[in-house]
N, C-alpha and C positions, 0 to 999 in steps of 0.2 A: 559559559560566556557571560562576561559582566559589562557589556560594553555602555562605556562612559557617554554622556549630551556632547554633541560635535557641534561649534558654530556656525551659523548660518542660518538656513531658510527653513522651514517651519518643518517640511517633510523630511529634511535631514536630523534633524529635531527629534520628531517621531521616528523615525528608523532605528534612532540610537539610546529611544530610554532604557532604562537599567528594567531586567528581567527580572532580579534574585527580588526586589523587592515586591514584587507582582503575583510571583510565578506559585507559592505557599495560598495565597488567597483565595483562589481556585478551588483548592481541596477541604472537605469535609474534614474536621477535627480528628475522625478516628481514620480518613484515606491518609491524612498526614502523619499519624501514627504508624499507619501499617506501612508505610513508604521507608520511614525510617527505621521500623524493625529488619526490614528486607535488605535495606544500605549497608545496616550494620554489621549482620550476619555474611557479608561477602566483602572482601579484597579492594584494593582500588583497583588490582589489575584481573582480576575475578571481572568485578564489572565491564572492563576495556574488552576484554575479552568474548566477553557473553554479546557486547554491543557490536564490537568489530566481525562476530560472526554472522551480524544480519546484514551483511553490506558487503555485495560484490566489490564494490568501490569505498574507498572512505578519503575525504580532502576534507583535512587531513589529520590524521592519526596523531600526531604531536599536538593539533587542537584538540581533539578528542579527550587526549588526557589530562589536560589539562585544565577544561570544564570537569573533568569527574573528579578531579584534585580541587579547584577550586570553589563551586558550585554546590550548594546541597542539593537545590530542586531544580535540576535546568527543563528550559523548557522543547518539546518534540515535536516540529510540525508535520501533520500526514492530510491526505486531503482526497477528495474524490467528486465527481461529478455524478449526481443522481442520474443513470441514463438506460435503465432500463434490468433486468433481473442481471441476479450477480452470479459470476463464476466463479468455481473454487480457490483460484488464485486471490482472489479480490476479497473473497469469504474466511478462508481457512489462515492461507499465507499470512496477510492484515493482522489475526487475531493472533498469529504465533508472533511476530514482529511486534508488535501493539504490548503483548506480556511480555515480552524480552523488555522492553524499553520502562515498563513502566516497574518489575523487579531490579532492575538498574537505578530506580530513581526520581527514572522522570515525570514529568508531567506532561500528558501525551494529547495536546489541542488538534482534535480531527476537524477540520471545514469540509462544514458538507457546500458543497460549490454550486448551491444554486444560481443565482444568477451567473454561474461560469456556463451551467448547462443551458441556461435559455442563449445565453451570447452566441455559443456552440448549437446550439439551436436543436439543440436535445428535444424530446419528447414534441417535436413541434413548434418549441420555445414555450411549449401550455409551463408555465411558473406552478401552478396546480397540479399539473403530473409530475414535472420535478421532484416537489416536495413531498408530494405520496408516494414515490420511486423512495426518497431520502429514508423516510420515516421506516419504510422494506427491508432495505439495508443497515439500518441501526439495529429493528429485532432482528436478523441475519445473525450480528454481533452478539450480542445477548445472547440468544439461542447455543450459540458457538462454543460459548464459554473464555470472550472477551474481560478482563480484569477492567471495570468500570470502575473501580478504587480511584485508579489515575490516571482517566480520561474524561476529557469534555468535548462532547460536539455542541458546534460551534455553526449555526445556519451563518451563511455568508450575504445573504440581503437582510437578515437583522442586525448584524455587528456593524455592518457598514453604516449602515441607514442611524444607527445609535452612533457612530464616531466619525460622520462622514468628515468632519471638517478636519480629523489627522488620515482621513486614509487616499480622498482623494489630491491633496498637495505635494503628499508621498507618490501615486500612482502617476500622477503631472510631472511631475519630478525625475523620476525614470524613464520617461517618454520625452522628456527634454534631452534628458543625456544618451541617449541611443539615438542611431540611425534608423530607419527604416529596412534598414538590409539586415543589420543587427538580429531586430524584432523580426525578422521573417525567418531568422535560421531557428527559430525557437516554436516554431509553426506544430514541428515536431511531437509537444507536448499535448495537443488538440487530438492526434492521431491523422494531422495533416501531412501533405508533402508538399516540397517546394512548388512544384509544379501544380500546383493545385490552386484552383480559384476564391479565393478566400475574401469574405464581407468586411467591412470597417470594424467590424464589432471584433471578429478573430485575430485581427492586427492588433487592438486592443487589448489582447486577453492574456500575452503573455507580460504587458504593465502591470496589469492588474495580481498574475499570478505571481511576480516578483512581489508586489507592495505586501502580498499576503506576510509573507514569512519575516518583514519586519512591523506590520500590524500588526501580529500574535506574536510579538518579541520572540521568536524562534531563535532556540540557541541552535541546535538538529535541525535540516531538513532529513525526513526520512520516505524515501518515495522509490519510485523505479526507475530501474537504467533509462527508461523513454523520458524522465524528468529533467535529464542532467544539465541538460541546456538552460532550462529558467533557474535554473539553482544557482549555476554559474555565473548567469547575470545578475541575479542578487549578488555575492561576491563581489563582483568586475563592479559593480553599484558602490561597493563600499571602498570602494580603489576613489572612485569619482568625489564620494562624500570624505576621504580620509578617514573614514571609520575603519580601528585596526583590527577590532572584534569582529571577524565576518563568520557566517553562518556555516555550520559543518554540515558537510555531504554526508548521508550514509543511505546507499542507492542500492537496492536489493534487485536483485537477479530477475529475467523476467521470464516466464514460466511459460513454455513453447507447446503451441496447437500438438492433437494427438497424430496429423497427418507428416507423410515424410517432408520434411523442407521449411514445416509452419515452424515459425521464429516464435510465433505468440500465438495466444488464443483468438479465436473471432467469431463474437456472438451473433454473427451474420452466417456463420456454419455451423449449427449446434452438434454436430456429430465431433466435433473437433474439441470443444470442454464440457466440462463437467460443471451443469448449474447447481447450485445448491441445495435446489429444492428435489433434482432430480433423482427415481426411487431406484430398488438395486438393479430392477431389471436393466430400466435404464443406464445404469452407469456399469455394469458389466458388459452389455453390448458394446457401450462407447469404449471400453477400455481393452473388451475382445478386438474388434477394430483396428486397434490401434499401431502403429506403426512401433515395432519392434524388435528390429532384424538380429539374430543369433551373432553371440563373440562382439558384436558391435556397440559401444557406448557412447561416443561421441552422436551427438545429434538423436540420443536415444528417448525419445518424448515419457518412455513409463519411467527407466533409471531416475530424469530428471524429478518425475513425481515423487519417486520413491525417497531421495536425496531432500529435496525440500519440504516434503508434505508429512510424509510417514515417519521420519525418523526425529525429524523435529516431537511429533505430535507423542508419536510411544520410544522414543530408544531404540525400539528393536524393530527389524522383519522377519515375520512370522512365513515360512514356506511350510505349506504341506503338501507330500506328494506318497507317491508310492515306496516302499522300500525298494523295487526293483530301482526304483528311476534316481536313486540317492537317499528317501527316506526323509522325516521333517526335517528341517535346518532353522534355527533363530540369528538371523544375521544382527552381530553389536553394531555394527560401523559399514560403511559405506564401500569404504577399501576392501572390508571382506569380503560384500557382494560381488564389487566391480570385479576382484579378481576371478572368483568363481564364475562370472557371468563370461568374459573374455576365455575365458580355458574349455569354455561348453560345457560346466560340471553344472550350470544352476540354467535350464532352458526358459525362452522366452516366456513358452504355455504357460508354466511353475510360476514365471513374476507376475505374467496378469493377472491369474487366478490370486494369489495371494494379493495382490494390487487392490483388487475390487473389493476384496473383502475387506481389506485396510482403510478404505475411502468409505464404502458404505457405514464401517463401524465409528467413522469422524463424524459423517454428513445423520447419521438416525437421528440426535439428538435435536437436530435442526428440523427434519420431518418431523418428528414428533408434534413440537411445537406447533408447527404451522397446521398441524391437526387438531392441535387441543386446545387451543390460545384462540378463541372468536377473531377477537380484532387481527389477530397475525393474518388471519386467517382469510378477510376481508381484505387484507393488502395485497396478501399475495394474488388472489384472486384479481382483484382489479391491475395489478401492472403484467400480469401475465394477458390482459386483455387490452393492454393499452398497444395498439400499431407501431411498429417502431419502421421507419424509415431503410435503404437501402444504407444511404448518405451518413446517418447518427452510428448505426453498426459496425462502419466501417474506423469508425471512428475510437477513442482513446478517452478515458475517464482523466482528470485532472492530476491525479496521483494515483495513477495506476499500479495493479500489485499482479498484474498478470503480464 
């Protein structure tokens, strides 16, 4: 996306500078190298491809390619609210999506959404625990084996407070052209519901989360299905400004609690995801547990892990079992599982067992760290001690990957 200066008022202004000349700046001499050794080496539709598989949703696929035709470095917005220890979704998910985006190409801007989580009234609204929540989840990243070539976090009460005078006439700006009803159907992205009673500040916050994605000249939003709503009013925003450049969706699937029914994870049931930090015992209980009824796939919370977690991370699923019971199996693809799972030739026991092994052997290198790294070590410690409210739990990170 190259989108052109549109006349008018200052925030239509900002919403609409040109990216391409921005978006190269960012990166270190040798991240700009290795970005474009990686471009080069693959397709323009290699790339469509690899992009359009991170994304349940994409609006729209003919924009899509058309930045990857046109574009060297487009720019990728993801984002998150510091609000307490992270689950695999948010951990694992993030960091395969985040390398997919950035061997495409891109230049991949994460806001870490502090003051979104004090609005949201995170950690208490403590801006101090916020930030030490943030700083968790960035070595979470690192640890993970996140490609920081090309990406930048980006604290969001520093950017702002450094350009407040293009971001709040932008944020004004889209608060003028919405209605109030508008803004309340977008509640959604807080991990509110309509019916919920909501402060001046969260009526607020979905301005604000629009303004973001033309504040970081976002060619991509890339975020979760719970996001779709502020993304689209960015859009519906550039209907209002005439701007014909509007921002591309690519909205990734959201990763469902281990119990029968849960649509999503919720750090308010910890039996129900899998934190990061947590060790194998740990996460072979939670995954023994776990809801996984025989022949059945739809609504199958391990399938789903296996599909988005495992096969992204290694190619393959590793089963070991008995030779009475079928013998080991390495499943390529997904379809060979699902069939075999559906005909009762591959039993539920056989997926978790191999399930847990498969997660423990993603999640060790992130233990480790937080064992052997002092400082890691001191964060994790303090936000595992920080109270988290009933209220904040219940609730939904700014660009959620679970």
């Amino acid at each position: 996306m190259d989108p052109s200066p549109q006349p008018g008022s200052s925030a239509e202004a900002s919403a609409s500078t040109s990216a391409a000349e921005e978006a190269p700046s960012c990166f270190s001499s040798s991240a700009v190298e290795n970005l474009a050794v990686g471009m080069a080496a693959m397709s323009l539709q290699d790339r469509f491809e690899l992009l359009r598989g991170i994304g349940e949703e994409c609006i729209q696929e003919d924009e899509l390619m058309n930045l990857l035709r046109n574009k060297p470095f487009p720019v990728c917005y993801d984002g998150f609210e510091p609000s307490g220890r992270m689950h695999i979704a948010q951990g694992i998910v993030k960091t395969i999506n985040v390398n997919k985006m950035v061997r495409a190409g891109f230049k991949v801007k994460i806001w870490i959404a502090d003051w979104f989580a004090q609005l949201n009234n995170k950690m208490g609204g403590d801006l101090k625990k916020i930030q030490t929540v943030g700083h968790y989840m960035i070595e979470i990243w690192k640890a993970a084996g996140m490609n920081l070539d090309g990406v930048e976090f980006l604290w969001s009460s520093e950017e702002i407070n450094k350009r407040a005078n293009e971001y709040w006439p932008l944020v004004m700006d889209i608060a003028r052209k919405n209605n109030v009803k508008r803004i309340m159907r977008c509640c959604q992205i807080m991990g509110r519901n309509d019916s919920d009673e909501l402060t001046a500040a969260q009526i607020f916050y979905p301005c604000m989360q629009c303004a973001d994605i033309f504040f970081l000249k976002a060619d991509i939003c890339q975020l979760g299905m719970d996001q779709r709503k502020v993304n689209m009013l960015a859009r519906e925003y550039c209907d209002d400004i005439k701007r014909k450049n509007k921002p591309i969706i690519l909205s990734h699937h959201m990763l469902p609690g281990f119990k029968e029914g849960q649509e999503k994870m919720s750090k308010s049931d910890p039996s129900s995801a899998i934190f990061m930090e947590d060790d194998e015992t740990q996460v072979n209980l939670k995954i023994k547990q776990a809801f996984c009824p025989p022949n059945i796939v739809d609504g199958n919370p391990c399938l789903e892990y296996i599909k988005y977690i495992v096969f992204p991370w290694f190619e393959t699923f590793e089963v070991v079992r008995k030779e009475e019971n079928g013998g080991n199996k390495t499943f390529v693809n997904m379809n060979e599982l699902i069939a075999d799972y559906e005909s009762g030739a591959l039993h539920p026991a056989d997926v978790k067992l191999a399930l847990a092994k498969a997660i423990n052997q993603i999640l060790q290198p992130i233990r480790d760290h937080f064992k052997t790294n002092s400082e890691a070590k001191v964060l994790l410690n303090t936000v595992k001690n920080y109270k988290v409210s009933k209220e904040e739990t219940s609730s939904r990170p700014q660009a959620s990957c679970s």
